[in-house]
Each structure stands twice: as C-alpha cells, then as structure tokens.
C-alpha angles and dihedrals in degrees: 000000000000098000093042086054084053094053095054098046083050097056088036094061103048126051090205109124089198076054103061104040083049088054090042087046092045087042099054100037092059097037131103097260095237078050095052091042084055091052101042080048085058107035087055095062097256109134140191114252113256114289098183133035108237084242100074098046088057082051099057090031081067097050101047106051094031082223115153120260095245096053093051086053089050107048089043082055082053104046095031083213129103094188104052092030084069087038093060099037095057097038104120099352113088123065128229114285121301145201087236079066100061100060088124099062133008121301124254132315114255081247085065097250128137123271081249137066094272108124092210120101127231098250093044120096107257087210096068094065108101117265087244100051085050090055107038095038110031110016105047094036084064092080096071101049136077134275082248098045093049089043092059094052098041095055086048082057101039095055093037094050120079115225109273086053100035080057091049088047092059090035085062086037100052093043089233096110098152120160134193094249132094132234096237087058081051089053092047093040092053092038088052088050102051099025101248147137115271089233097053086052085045087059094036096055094054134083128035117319124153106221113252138138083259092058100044088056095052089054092056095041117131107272093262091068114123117254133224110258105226097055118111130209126277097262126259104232133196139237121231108251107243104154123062116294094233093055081073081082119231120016089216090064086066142079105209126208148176108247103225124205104238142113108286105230137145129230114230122196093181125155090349089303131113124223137184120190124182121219087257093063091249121138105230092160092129106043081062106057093156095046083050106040087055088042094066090067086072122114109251125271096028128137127186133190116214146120134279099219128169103248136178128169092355092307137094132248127214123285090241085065093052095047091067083066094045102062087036113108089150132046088030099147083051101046084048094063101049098035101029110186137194133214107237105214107206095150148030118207105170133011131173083018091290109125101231097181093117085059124100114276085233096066085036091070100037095062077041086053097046091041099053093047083078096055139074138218135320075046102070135153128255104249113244110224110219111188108148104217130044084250101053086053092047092065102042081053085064088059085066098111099039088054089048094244145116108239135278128317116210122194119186099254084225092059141137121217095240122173118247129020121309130175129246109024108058120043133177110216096194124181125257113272140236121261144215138181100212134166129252107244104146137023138158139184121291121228136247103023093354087055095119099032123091090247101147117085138194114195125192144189138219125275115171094325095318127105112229124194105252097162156353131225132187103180140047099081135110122238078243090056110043086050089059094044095046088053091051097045085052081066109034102056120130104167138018128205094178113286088002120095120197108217136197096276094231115112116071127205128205099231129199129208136167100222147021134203151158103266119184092193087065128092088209093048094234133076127198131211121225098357116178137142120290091182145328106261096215087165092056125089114218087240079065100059117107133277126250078229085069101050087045082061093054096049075050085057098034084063109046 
C-alpha cells in the first residue's frame, strides 16, 4: 500500500510523460506480482464498485475530528474532492487508536491485535501490508459487514495511516480511484517491462481479467502465451473531420460509411463461446439474446467490430431507445420484443483464429462481406455509400438526420486496424450540430486534476420565467477559461446541494449537441446526446438564452 500511494503521488507530481512509464516500470518491477496485477486493474481505469455509501464516511468524518458540520462541507467545496477533503482534515490531528474507538465491539486483545481478523497489530504501520492484502482482506470484505462493524475498521485505518495512504484508502472506498496517467503510458510502461509489443500488452489489458500474481504473469508472458478466449481487441478510433473533405486526396482511396449512433462493440466466436463487448470493456452478451444466438453461426475464431443499434425495418431507432436495453439484466426476451436491435458489421479483425488486423482494410471487408452473406439479421452489413465524387457524399451526408444517423465515416481503404486514435486514416464526418444558447445555474468539481476545480456544468433554458435544467457539459473550454469561471462560481454561490453549487444565473453558453429527443425522465421533457460548449457568450444577457419552446421545435424538426 505504501509503495502504490508513492507511486501515485510520483506520477501525480510530474506531467512527463518519460517520467511516469519510468515510475510504472520502477513500480512494477520491484512489486509483489498480485500487487502489480492490482495496480495495472486500477491504473487502467478499472474501479471497485462502491463499498461505502458517501454518507457514512462524513459520519464518521464528523466523529472523528469533532469539526463542525459546516466546516467539513466547506473544506470538501474547497478542495472538490471527498477523498482528499477526509484525508486533510484528519491529517495530524487524530491520535493513534484508541480504546475510546472501539465503543462498537470489544477492545483489544491482551497481543496487542485488533477485536477483528487484521493480522496487523496495533502498534504496527497499516501502510506496510501489501496493496493486495488491503484489497483482498480488508476492502472488499467490507461489503458483508455492518455499518457498525466497517465503522470500526475504518476508524482503526483512518488514525493509523498517514495522509498519502489514508487518500488512497477513500479513494478505494469511495470507487473514484482516477490518476493523472494515460492508458497508453500503462500499455509502454508494461511493454517496456516484459519486452513486448505494445499491441500484444493492448490485447492483453482488455477484457475481463480479475488481478492476481497468476494473471500478472500471464500479462508479461513471453508473446507465444496463450490468450483468454473471450478477450477482444483494443479498439481502432477515429479523428473528427475538421479540414475539407476533398483535401483527403482521391475519393476512390476511401470506404465510406454512415456513422451510426449506437453502442461500439465487437462480436467474439471463440472456443465455441459468443461474446459482446461493448467499447467500454463491458460484457453485454446477454442483454443481447438475438445478436448471440446469430452469432453463434459464425465460423470459429472470428471477431467482428461493429455497432448495437436499435434497429427496426432497416433503419435505426433512436439511442434512447436503445438505452432502455442497455441498463436491462432482467425482463430481456421481453425488451427484445418491444426495442429489437442488430448488430451493424463494418470490420473483421480476426478469422480462423488468425488475427488479420495488419491487413488492408480492402481485403478486410471483403472476407466481412463473404462472411456475412451466410448470416441473417440482427448480423447485417455497414452500407457502403457509394457515392463517386466528394460532392455526391457531401450530400448524402445532408441527409444525416433524416436517416437517424451522425454523419460519414470515412476509413483509408489501405488501412490497418490499429488501436487508438491515430491520425490520417479513419475520420468521423459528422454532421453539423444543434445549437443552444442556455444559462449557467449549477456546477460542481470535476474529478482526477480537476479535482479541485468547478468543471461540471448544468445548463438550463427558459419556461415561463423560470430556468430549467436542459443539459450538462463537461468540455469546450479553455484551461483560461475554466480558471476564471471557477473563481467566479466561488463568489457567486447562492445555494449547495452537496457537491452542487447553485450559481447567479447570469453568464450564457452556446451549447452543441448531436441529438434531441422527448424524454419522460426529464424534468424538462427533452434529452439531448453529446452536449458540450461551443463558446461563452460573454455579449449575451441571460434574458436573452433560449426557450424550452424552442428546443421542443427542434425535437419537431429532428423528427420529420
């Protein structure tokens, strides 16, 4: 535990990027290897779910300082993080345990251990356990005991841990572990380690995998190491299209696309087992029976990239519509019957177990092509637009939002499948967005760096002289302009609903968003896709924002 905390203090502290893969590498040579595999679990943005409700640790916040209610709210409005908020206010100013502590169980044993099963006596530094044993004996158990029972061992923790580990602790505890390194550093600083392609650690990384010496062995196996089956690829993304379209040379030199507004995921028949996994490495294979049961035609050792749409009749429906599958683990045959969905095939990334993503993307989609002529619906094919000049696509492009789609997509025909985003060979075209003029009335801090910086905003729009919330946004400004609007929201609150601050409703954003809709969970009755600022309106008076009449006219427009 002691030596993690270091580490992310260490990569914390310095914005090389040469400086942080040389601590991960230091780090995870030197580390126990179930220690390393939790690392590698966290540093990859993977998390814990949530052990203790946020209520409890301000409890006990409370009861273990003695501060005043008021002043705890306030330094955690300073400092926008919870975390660090209990790790400063208790920082040198709680003794050692205590028998006063223990009011909840029985005191010490005459050894000297705890009333509980931690083999680390009272006397003994907590931050010298190992970070799996914290995790594995004393975090995740946490989950089966009683408020009383985890207070009393969180209170044992938080006066025996000095302050870099006691923030690391309620970071674990509160399942918002973030930290100021990149995925892409994680992937160098492993492939540096063991030796290995990048790629091979890319592949490697995803999936599901449960963090354990075994596992972390695996990882930095030589390349010929057998893989788990049901593991995808690291995903091939695509750059926004900000130049013309024709300076991308010949039109002949591209497959182009509709880019459809789904969930990204990729199809697996492995080992005579399906998976779907969506881009966000999450396994949605049985919310998604249809796309499954087809899937299991497939020759084996194929994977497919592709898109979950709702989809009726050839056409797609609208996301919300898919969202109501998404959250379902119960009621699926149902859900499928009312929201049917397909499986939209634009790549093939491996087939008869060969991976083919070094292959051009022209041969690529011609075994997709020939595969895919075997199989039925919910499989189908991306349509190729094939439109001959730059002109002809642009205006099929226009015809975006009556299609219920985003744009074009447009891949390099010569093309690798590569993972990340690189820049040249795949483009989104997307079509241009709505826009809104709407008015400031919440925001609260953002998380990781921006921790302690008012980064989240709520935007609303005006209803018979009242603002109501439409949207929230969370990009478009500039690090200049965050700090001046963090400064003003600091004096300009008027209300707080926990991390929320209520602010003067006076400075109005143009805001952008890719789709409107009715929305019944909605206070405002709409819901918008993708919004985020286009621009701070400093010429524009609140009075001047729009209506909620006028978003209800583009939902008019967004279905004709």
């Amino acid at each position: 535990m002691k030596r993690f905390a270091q580490l992310y203090d260490e990569i914390d502290r310095t914005t090389s990027t040469n400086g942080k893969v040389a601590a991960l590498v230091r780090y995870l040579a030197d580390a126990p290897r179930d220690d390393a595999a939790w690392a590698l679990f966290f540093l990859t943005g993977r998390r814990l779910k949530r052990l203790l409700p946020t209520r409890l640790l301000h409890e006990w916040t409370l009861e273990l300082t003695g501060f005043p209610e008021w002043l705890v709210h306030e330094s955690y409005s300073i400092v926008g993080d919870f975390a660090e908020a209990i790790a400063l206010l208790l920082d040198g100013r709680v003794e050692p345990i205590s028998s006063s502590l223990l009011t909840a169980a029985a005191p010490p044993a005459n050894d000297g251990r705890l009333p509980f099963d931690d083999p680390v006596p009272v006397d003994e530094h907590v931050a010298d356990v190992s970070l799996a044993d914290w995790i594995e004996r004393r975090i995740v158990p946490l989950r089966e005991l009683t408020d009383d029972e985890r207070r009393l061992r969180v209170l044992v923790w938080w006066t025996r841990l000095p302050r870099h580990e006691l923030f690391l602790l309620n970071k674990l505890l509160t399942g918002e572990f973030r930290v100021g390194v990149s995925h892409t550093l994680v992937v160098r600083a492993v492939a540096q380690l063991a030796n290995l392609p990048t790629a091979v650690v890319e592949h490697r990384l995803m999936g599901n995998w449960q963090p354990s010496a075994a596992a972390f062995a695996t990882l930095v196996a030589p390349e010929s190491a057998a893989d788990e089956p049901s593991r995808p690829y690291p995903f091939c993304l695509a750059s926004p299209l900000e130049e013309a379209v024709d300076t991308l040379g010949p039109r002949d030199q591209w497959l182009a696309e509709w880019k459809w507004d789904g969930i990204r995921a990729q199809l697996i028949h492995r080992a005579g087992q399906v998976f779907l996994w969506s881009r966000g490495e999450e396994l949605v294979t049985n919310r998604f029976p249809e796309i499954r049961d087809e899937a299991s035609r497939l020759p084996r050792g194929t994977v497919i990239d592709g898109e979950v749409l709702a989809f009726e009749g050839g056409v797609p429906r609208p996301f919300a519509d898919l969202q109501r599958r998404i959250g379902r683990e119960q009621r699926v045959a149902e859900m499928a019957v009312n929201v049917p969905v397909a499986f939209v095939a634009y790549d093939l990334l491996e087939q008869d177990g060969a991976d083919i993503r070094e292959l051009p993307l022209v041969e690529r989609r011609a075994r997709l092509v020939a595969m895919l002529n075997a199989l039925a619906p919910p499989l189908v094919l991306s349509e190729e637009l094939t439109a001959p000049t730059w002109d002809g696509l642009a205006a099929l492009r226009s015809e975006s939002r009556a299609r219920g789609v985003e744009g074009v997509m447009l891949k390099r025909w010569s093309s690798q499948y590569r993972p990340g985003r690189r820049r040249g060979d795949w483009w989104k075209w997307k079509i241009e967005p709505y826009t809104i003029d709407a008015v400031l009335i919440y925001a609260q801090p953002g998380s990781g760096r921006r921790a302690s910086l008012f980064t989240d905003y709520t935007f609303g729009v005006w209803d018979h002289g009242e603002l109501v919330p439409v949207a929230k946004a969370y990009s478009g400004l500039t690090d200049a302009e965050i700090d001046e609007l963090d400064r003003w929201i600091r004096r300009h609150t008027t209300g707080r609903f926990g991390p929320v601050s209520q602010v003067e409703p006076i400075h109005v954003f143009e805001l952008g968003f890719e789709r409107i809709a009715r929305s019944t969970r909605h206070r405002s009755g709409i819901a918008v896709r993708f919004p985020r600022i286009l621009r701070w309106r400093r010429d524009k008076p609140a009075s001047e924002a729009d209506t909620l009449d006028a978003l209800r006219a583009l939902v008019g427009t967004a279905s004709e």
